[in-house]
PyMOL Python script that loads the backbone (N, CA, C, O; Angstrom):
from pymol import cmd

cmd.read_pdbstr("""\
ATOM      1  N   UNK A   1     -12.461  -1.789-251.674  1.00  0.00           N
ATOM      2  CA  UNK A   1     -11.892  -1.698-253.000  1.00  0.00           C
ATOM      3  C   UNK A   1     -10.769  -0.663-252.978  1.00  0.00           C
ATOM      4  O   UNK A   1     -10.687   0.275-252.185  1.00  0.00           O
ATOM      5  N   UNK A   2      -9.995  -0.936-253.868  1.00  0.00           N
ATOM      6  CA  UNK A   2      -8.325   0.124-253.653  1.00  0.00           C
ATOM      7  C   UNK A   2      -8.619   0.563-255.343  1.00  0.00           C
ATOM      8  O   UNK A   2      -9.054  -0.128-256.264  1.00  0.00           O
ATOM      9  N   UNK A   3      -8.248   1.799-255.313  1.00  0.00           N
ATOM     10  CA  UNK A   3      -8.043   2.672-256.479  1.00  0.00           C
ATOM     11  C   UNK A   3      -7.239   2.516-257.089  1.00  0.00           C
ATOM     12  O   UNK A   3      -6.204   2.626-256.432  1.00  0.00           O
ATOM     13  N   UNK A   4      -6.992   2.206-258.485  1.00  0.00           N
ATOM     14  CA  UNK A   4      -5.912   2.315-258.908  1.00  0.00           C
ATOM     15  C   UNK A   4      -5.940   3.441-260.002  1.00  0.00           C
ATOM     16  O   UNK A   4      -6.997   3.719-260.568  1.00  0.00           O
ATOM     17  N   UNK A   5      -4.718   4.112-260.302  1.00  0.00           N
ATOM     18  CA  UNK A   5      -4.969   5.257-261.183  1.00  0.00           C
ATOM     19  C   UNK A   5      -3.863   5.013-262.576  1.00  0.00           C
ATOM     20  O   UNK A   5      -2.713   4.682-262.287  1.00  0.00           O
ATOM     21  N   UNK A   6      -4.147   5.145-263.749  1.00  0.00           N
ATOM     22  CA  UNK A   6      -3.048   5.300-264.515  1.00  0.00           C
ATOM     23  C   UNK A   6      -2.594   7.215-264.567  1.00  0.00           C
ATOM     24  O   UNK A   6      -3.297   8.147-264.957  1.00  0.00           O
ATOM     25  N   UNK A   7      -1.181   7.234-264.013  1.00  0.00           N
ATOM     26  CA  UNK A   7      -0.806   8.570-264.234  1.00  0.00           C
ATOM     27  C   UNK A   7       0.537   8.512-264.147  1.00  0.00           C
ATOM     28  O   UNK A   7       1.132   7.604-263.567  1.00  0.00           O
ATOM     29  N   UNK A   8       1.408  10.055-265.060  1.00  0.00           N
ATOM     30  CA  UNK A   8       3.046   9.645-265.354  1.00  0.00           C
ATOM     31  C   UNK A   8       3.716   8.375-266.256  1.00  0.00           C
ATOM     32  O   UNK A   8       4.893   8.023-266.335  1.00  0.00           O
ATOM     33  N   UNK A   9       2.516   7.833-266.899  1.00  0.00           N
ATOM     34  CA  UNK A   9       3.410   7.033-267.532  1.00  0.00           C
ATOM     35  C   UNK A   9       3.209   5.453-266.980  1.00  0.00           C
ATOM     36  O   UNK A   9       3.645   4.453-267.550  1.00  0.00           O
ATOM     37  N   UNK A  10       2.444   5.482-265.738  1.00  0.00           N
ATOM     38  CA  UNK A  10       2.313   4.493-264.715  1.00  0.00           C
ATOM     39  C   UNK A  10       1.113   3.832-264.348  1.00  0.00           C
ATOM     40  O   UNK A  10      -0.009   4.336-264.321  1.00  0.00           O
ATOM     41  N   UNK A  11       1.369   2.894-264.123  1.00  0.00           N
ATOM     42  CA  UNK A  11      -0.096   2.137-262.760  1.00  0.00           C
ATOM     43  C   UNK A  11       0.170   2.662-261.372  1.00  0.00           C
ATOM     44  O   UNK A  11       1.378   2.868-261.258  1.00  0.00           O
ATOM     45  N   UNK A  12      -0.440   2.933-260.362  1.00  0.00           N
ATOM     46  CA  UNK A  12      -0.302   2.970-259.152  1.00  0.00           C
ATOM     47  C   UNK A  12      -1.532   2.792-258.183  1.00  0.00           C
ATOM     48  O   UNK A  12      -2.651   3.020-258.641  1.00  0.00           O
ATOM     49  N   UNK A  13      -1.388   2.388-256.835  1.00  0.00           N
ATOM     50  CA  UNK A  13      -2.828   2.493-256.105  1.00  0.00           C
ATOM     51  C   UNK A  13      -2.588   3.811-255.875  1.00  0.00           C
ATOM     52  O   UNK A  13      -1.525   4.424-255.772  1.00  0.00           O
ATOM     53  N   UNK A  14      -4.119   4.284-255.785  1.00  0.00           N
ATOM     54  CA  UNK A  14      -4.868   5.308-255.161  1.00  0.00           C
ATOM     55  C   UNK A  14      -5.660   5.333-254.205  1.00  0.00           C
ATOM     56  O   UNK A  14      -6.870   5.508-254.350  1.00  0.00           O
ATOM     57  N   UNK A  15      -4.777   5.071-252.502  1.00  0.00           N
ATOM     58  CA  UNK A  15      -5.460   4.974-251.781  1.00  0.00           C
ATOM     59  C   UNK A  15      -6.401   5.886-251.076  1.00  0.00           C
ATOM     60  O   UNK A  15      -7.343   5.497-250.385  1.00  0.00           O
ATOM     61  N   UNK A  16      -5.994   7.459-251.358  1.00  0.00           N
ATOM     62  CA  UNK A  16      -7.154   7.909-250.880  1.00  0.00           C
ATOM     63  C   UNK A  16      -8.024   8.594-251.779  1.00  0.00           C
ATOM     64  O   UNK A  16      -8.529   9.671-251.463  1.00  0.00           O
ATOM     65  N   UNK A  17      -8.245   8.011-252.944  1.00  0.00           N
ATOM     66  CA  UNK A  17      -8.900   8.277-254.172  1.00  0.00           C
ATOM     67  C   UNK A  17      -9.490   9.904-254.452  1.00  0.00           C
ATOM     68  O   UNK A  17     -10.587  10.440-254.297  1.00  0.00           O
ATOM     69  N   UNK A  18      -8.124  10.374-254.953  1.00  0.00           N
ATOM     70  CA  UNK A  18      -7.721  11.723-255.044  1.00  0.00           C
ATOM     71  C   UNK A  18      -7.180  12.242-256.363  1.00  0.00           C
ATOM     72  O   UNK A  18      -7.405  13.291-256.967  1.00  0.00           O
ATOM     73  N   UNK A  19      -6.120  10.830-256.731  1.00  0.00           N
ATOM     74  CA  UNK A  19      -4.956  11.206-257.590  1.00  0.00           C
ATOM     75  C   UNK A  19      -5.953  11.729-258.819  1.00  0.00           C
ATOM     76  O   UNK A  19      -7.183  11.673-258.794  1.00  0.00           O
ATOM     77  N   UNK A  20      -5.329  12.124-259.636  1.00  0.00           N
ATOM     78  CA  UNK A  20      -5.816  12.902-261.006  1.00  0.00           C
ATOM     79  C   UNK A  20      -5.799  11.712-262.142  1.00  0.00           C
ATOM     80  O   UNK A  20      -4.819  11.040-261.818  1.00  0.00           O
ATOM     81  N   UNK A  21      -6.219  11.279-262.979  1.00  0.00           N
ATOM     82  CA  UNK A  21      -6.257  10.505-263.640  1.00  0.00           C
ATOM     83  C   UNK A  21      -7.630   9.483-264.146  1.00  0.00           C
ATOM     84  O   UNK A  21      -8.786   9.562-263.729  1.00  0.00           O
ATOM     85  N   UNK A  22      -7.164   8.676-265.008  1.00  0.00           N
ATOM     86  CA  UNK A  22      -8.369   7.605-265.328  1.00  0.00           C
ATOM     87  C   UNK A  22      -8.222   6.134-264.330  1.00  0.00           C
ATOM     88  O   UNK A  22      -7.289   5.331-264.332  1.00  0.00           O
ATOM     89  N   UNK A  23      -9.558   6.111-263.454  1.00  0.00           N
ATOM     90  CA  UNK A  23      -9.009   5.005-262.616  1.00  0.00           C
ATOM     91  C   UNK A  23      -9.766   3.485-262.933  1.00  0.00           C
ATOM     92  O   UNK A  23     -10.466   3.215-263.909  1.00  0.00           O
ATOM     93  N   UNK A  24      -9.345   2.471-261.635  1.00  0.00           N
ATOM     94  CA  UNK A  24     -10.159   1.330-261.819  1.00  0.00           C
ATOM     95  C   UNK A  24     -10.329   1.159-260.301  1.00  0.00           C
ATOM     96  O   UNK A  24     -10.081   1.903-259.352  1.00  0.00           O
ATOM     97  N   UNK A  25     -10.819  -0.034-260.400  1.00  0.00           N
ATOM     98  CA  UNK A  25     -10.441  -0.845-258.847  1.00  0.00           C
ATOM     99  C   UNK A  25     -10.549  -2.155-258.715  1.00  0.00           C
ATOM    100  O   UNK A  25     -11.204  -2.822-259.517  1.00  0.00           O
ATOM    101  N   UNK A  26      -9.931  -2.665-257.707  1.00  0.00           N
ATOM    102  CA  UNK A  26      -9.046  -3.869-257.555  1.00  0.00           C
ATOM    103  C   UNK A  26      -9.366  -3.977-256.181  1.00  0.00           C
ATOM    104  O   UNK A  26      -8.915  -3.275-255.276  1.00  0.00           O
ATOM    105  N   UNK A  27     -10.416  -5.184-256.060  1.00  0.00           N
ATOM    106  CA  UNK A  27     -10.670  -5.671-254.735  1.00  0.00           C
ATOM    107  C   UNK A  27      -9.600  -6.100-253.759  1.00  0.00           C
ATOM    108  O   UNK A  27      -8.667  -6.624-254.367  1.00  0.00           O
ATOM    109  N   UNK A  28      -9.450  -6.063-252.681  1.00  0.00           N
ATOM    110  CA  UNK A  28      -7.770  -6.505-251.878  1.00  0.00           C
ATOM    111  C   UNK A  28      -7.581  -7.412-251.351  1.00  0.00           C
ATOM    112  O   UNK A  28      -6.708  -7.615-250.507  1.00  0.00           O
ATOM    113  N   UNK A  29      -8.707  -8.430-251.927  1.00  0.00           N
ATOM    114  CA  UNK A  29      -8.482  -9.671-251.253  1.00  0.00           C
ATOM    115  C   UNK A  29      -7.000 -10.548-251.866  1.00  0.00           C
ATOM    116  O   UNK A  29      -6.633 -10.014-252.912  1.00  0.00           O
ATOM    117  N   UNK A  30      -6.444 -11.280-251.616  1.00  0.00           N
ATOM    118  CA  UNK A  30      -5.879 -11.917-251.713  1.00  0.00           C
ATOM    119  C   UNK A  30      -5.627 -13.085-253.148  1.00  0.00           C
ATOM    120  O   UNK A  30      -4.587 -13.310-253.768  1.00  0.00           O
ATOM    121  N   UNK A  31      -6.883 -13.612-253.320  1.00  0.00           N
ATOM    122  CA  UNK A  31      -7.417 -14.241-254.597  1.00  0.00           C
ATOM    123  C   UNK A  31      -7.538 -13.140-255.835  1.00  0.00           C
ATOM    124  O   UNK A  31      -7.407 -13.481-257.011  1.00  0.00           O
ATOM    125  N   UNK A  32      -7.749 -12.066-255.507  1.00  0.00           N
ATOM    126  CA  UNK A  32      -8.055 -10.864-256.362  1.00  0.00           C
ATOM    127  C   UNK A  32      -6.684 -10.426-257.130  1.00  0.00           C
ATOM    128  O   UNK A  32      -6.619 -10.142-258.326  1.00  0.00           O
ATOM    129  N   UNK A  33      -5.834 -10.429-256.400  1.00  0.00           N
ATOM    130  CA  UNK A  33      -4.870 -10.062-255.927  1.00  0.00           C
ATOM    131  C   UNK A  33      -3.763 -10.868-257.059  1.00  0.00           C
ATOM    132  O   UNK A  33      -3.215 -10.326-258.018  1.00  0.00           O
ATOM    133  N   UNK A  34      -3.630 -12.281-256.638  1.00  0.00           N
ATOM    134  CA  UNK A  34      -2.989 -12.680-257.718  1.00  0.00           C
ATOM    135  C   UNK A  34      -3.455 -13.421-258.617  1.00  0.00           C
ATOM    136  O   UNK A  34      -2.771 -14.321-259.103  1.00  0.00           O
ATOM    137  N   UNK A  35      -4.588 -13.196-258.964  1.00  0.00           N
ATOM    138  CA  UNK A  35      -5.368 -13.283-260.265  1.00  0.00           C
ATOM    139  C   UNK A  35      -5.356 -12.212-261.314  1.00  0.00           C
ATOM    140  O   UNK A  35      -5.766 -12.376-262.463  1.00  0.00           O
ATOM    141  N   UNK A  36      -4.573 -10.483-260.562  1.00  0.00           N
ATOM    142  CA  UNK A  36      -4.631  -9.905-261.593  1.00  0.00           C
ATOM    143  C   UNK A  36      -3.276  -9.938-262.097  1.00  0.00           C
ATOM    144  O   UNK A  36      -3.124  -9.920-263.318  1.00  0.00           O
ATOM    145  N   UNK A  37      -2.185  -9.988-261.268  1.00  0.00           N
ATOM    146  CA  UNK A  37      -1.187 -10.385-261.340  1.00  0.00           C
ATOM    147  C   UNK A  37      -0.798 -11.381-262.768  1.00  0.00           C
ATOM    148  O   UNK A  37      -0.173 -11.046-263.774  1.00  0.00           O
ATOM    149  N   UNK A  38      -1.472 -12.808-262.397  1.00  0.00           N
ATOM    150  CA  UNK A  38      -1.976 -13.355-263.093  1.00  0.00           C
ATOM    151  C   UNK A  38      -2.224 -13.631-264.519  1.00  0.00           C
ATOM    152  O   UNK A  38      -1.836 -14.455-265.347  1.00  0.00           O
ATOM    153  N   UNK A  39      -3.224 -12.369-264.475  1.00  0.00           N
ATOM    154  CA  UNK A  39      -3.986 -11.968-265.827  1.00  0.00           C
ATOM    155  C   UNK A  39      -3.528 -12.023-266.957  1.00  0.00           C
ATOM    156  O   UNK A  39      -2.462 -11.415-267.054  1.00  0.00           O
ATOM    157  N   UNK A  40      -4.012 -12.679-268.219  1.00  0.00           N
ATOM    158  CA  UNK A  40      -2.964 -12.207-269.393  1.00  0.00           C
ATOM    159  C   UNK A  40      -3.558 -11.082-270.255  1.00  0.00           C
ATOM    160  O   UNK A  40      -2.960 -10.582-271.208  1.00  0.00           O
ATOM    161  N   UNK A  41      -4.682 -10.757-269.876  1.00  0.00           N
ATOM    162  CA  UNK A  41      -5.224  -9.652-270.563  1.00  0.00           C
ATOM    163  C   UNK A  41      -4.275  -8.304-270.523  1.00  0.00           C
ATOM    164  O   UNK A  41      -4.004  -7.894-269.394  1.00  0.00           O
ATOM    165  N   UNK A  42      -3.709  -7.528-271.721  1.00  0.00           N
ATOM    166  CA  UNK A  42      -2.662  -6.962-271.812  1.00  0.00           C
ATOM    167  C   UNK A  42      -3.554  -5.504-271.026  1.00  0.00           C
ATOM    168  O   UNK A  42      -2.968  -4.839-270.172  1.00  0.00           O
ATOM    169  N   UNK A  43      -4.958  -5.175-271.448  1.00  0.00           N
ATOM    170  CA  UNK A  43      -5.130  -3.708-271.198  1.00  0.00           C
ATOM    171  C   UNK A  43      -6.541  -3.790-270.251  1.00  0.00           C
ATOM    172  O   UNK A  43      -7.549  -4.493-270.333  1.00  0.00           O
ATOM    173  N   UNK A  44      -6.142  -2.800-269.380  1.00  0.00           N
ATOM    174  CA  UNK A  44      -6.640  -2.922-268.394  1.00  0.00           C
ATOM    175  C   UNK A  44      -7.876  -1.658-268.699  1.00  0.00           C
ATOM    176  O   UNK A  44      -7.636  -0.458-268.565  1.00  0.00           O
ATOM    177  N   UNK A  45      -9.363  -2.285-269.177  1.00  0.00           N
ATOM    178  CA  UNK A  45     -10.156  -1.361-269.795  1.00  0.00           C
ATOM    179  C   UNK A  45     -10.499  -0.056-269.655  1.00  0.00           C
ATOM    180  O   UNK A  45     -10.501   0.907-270.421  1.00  0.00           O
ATOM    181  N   UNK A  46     -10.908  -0.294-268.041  1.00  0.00           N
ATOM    182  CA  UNK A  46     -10.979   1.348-267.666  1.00  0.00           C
ATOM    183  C   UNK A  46      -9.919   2.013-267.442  1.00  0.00           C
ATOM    184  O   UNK A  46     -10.130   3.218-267.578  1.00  0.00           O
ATOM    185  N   UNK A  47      -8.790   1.748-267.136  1.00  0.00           N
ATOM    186  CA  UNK A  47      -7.832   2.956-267.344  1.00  0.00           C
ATOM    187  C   UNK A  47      -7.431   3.151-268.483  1.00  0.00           C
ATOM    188  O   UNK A  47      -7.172   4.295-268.855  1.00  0.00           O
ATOM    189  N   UNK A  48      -7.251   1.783-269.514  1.00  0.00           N
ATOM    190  CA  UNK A  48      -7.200   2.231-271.206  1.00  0.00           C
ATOM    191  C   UNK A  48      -5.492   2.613-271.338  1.00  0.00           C
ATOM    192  O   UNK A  48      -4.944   3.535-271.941  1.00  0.00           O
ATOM    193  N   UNK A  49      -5.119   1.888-270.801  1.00  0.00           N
ATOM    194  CA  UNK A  49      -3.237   1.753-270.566  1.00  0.00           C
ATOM    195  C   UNK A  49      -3.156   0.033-270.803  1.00  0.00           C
ATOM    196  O   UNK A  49      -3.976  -0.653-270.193  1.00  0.00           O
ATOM    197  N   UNK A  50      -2.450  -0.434-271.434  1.00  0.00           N
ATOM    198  CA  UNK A  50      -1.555  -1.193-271.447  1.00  0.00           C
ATOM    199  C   UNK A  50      -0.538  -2.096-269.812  1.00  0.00           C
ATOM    200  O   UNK A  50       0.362  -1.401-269.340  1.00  0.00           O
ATOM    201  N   UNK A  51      -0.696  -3.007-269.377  1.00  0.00           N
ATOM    202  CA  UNK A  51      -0.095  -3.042-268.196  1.00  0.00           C
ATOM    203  C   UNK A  51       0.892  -4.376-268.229  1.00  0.00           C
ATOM    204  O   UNK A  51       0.421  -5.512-268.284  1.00  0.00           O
ATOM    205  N   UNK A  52       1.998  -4.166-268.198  1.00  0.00           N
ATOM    206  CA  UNK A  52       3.011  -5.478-267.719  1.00  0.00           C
ATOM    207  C   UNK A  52       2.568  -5.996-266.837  1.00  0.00           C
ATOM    208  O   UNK A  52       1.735  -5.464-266.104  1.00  0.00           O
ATOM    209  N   UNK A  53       3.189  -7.618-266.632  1.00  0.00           N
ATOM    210  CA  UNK A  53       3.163  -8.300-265.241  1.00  0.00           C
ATOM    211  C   UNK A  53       3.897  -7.608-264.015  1.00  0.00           C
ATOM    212  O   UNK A  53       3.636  -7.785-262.825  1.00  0.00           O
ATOM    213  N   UNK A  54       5.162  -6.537-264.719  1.00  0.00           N
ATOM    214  CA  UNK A  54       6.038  -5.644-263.810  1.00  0.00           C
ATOM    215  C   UNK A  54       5.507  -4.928-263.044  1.00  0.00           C
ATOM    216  O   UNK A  54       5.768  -5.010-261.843  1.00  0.00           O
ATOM    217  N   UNK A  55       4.433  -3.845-263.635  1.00  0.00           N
ATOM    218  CA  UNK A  55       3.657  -3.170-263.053  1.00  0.00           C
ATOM    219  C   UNK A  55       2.318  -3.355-262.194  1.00  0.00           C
ATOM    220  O   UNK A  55       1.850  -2.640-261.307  1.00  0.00           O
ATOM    221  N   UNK A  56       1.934  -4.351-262.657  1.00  0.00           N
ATOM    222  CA  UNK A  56       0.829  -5.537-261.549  1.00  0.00           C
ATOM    223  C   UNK A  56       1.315  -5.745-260.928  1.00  0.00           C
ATOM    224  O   UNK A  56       0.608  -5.682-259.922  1.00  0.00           O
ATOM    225  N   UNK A  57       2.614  -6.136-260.578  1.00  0.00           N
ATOM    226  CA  UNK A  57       3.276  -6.724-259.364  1.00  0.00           C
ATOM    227  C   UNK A  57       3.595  -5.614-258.450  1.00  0.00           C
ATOM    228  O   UNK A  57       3.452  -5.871-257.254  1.00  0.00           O
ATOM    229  N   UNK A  58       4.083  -4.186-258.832  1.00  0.00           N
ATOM    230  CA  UNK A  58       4.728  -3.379-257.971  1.00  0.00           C
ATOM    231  C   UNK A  58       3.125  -3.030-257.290  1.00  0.00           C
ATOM    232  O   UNK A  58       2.944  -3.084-256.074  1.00  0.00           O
ATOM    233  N   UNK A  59       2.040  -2.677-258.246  1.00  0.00           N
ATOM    234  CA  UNK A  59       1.013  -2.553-257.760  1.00  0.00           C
ATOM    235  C   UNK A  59       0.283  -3.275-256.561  1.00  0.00           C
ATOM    236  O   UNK A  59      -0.250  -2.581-255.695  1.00  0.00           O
ATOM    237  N   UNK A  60       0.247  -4.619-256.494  1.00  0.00           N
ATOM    238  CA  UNK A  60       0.025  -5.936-256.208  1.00  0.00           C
ATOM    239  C   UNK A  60       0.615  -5.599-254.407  1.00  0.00           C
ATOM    240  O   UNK A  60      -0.031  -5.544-253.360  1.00  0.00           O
ATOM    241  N   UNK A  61       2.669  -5.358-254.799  1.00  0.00           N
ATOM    242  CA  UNK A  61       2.850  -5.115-253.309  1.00  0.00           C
ATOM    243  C   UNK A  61       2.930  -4.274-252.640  1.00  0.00           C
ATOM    244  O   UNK A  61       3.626  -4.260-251.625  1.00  0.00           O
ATOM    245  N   UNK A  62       2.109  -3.198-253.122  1.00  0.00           N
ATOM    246  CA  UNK A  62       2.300  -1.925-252.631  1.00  0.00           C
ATOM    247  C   UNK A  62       0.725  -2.117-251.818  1.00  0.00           C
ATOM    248  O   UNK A  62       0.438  -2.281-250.632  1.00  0.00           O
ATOM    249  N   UNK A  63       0.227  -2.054-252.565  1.00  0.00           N
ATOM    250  CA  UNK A  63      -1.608  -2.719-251.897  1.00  0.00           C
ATOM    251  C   UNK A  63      -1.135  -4.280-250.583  1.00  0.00           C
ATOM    252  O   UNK A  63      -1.744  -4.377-249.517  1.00  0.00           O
ATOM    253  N   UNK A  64      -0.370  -4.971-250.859  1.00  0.00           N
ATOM    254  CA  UNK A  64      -0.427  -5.732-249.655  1.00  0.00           C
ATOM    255  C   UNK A  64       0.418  -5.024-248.535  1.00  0.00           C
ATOM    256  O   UNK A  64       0.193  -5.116-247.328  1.00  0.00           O
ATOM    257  N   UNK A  65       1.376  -4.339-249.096  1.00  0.00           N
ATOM    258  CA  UNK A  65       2.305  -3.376-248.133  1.00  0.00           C
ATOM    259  C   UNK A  65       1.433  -2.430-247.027  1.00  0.00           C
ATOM    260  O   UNK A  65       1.709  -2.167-245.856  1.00  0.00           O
ATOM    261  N   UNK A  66       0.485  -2.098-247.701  1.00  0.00           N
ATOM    262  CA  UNK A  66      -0.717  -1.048-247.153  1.00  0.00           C
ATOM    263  C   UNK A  66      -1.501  -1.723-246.236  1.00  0.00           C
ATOM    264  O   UNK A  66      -1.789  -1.516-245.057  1.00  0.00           O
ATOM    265  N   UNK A  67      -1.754  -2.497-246.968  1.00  0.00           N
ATOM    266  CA  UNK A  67      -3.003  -3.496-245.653  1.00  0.00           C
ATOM    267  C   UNK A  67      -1.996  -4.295-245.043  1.00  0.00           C
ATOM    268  O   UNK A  67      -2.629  -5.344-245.163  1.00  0.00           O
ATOM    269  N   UNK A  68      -0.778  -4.711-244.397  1.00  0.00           N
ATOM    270  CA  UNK A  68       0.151  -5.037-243.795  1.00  0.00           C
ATOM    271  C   UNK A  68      -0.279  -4.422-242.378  1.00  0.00           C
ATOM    272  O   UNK A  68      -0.785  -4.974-241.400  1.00  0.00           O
ATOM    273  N   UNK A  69       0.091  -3.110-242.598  1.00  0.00           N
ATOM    274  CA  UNK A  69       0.446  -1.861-241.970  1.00  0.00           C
ATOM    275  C   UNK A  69      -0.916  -1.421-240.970  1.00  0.00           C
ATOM    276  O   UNK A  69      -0.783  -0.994-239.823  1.00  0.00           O
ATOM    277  N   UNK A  70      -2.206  -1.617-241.642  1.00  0.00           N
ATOM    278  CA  UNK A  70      -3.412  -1.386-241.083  1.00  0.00           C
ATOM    279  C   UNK A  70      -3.451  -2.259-239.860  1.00  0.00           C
ATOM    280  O   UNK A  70      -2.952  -3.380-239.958  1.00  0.00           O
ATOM    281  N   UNK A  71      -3.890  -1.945-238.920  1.00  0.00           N
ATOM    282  CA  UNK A  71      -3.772  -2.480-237.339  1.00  0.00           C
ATOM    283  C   UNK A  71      -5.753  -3.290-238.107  1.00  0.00           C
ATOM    284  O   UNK A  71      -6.619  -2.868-238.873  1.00  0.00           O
ATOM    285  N   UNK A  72      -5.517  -4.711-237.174  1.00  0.00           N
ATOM    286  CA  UNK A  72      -6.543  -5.502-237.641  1.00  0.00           C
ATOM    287  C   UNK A  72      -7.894  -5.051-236.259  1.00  0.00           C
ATOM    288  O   UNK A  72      -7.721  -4.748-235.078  1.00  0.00           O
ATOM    289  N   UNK A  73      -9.156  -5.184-237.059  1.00  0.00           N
ATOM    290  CA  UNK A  73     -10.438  -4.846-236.292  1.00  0.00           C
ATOM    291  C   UNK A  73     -10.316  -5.984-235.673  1.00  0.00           C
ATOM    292  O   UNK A  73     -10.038  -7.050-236.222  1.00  0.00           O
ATOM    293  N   UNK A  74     -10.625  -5.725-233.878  1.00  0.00           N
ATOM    294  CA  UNK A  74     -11.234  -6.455-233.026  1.00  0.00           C
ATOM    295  C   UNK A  74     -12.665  -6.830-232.954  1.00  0.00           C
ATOM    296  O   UNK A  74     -13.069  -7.554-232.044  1.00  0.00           O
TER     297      UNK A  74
END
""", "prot")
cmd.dss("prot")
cmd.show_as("cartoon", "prot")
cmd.util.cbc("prot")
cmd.orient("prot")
């Protein structure tokens, strides 16, 4: 599961679940992924912010950007 935090005004992941704020989480599968994208539900409960499709999305490729990058288990 990837952290996400509302803080600054913003959505962002919280990958090493640290940041300061009210968070959620967002499984990284793929289906997960652009289903929240997706979503038309405007507020995202537990962080209790309001979220565009803009900000799901930067979210969205910043979390696939991350697991990109991760070298895959043998």
């Amino acid at each position: 599961m990837v952290r996400i935090v509302a803080a600054a005004g913003g959505v962002q992941p919280d990958f090493e679940g640290r940041k300061p704020g009210r968070g959620g989480y967002l499984h990284p599968q793929h289906e997960c992924l652009e289903g929240f994208i997706r979503s038309k539900v405007r507020e995202f409960r537990s962080l209790r912010v309001k979220i565009d499709r803009e900000q799901r999305s930067f979210v969205v490729e910043t979390i696939k950007g991350r697991l990109d990058r991760k070298p895959a288990l043998e």
